[in-house]
C-alpha positions in Angstrom: 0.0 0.0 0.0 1.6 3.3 -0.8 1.3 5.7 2.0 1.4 9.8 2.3 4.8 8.8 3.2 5.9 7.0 0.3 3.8 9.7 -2.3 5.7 12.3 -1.0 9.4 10.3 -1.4 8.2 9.9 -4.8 7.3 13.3 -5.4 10.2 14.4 -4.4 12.8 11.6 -6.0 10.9 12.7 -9.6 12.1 16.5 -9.0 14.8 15.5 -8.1 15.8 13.6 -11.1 14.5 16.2 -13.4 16.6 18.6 -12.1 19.6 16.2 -13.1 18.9 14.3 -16.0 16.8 17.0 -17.4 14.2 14.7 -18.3 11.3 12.9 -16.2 12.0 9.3 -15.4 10.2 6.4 -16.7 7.5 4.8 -14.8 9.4 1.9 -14.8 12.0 3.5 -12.6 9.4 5.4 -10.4 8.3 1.7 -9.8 11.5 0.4 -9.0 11.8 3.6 -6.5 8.7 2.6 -5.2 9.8 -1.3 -4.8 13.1 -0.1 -3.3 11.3 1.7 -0.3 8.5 -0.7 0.4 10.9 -3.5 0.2 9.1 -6.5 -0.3 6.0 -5.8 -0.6 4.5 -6.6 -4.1 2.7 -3.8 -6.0 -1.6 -4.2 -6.6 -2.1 -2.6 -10.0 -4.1 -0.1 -7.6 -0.6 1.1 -6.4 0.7 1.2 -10.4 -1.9 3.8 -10.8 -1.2 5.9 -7.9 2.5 6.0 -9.2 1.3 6.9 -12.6 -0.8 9.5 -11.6 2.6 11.2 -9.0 4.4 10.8 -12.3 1.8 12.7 -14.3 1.3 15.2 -11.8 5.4 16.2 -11.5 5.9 15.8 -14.8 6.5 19.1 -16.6 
């Protein structure tokens, strides 16, 4: 389940990497962020939406 906790981290981590690559990430590596601080917990495809919709949101 991704938490207030865990949107803002992502939030963040997509600024971030904007502001040095220059570029937004992919989902796929806002995933693997995602994975990376919920350790091993398995993603629903309720939490791939949530992720796509932080990505969207910070994306410029």
């Amino acid at each position: 389940m991704i938490t207030a906790k865990i949107t803002f981290a992502l939030a963040d981590w997509i600024i971030e990497w904007r502001k040095y690559q220059d570029k937004n990430p992919s989902f796929d590596e806002c995933v693997k962020f995602v994975e990376w601080k919920l350790e091993d917990y398995k993603l629903s495809d309720s939490d791939k939406r949530i992720i796509k919709s932080i990505l969207l949101y910070e994306s410029e």
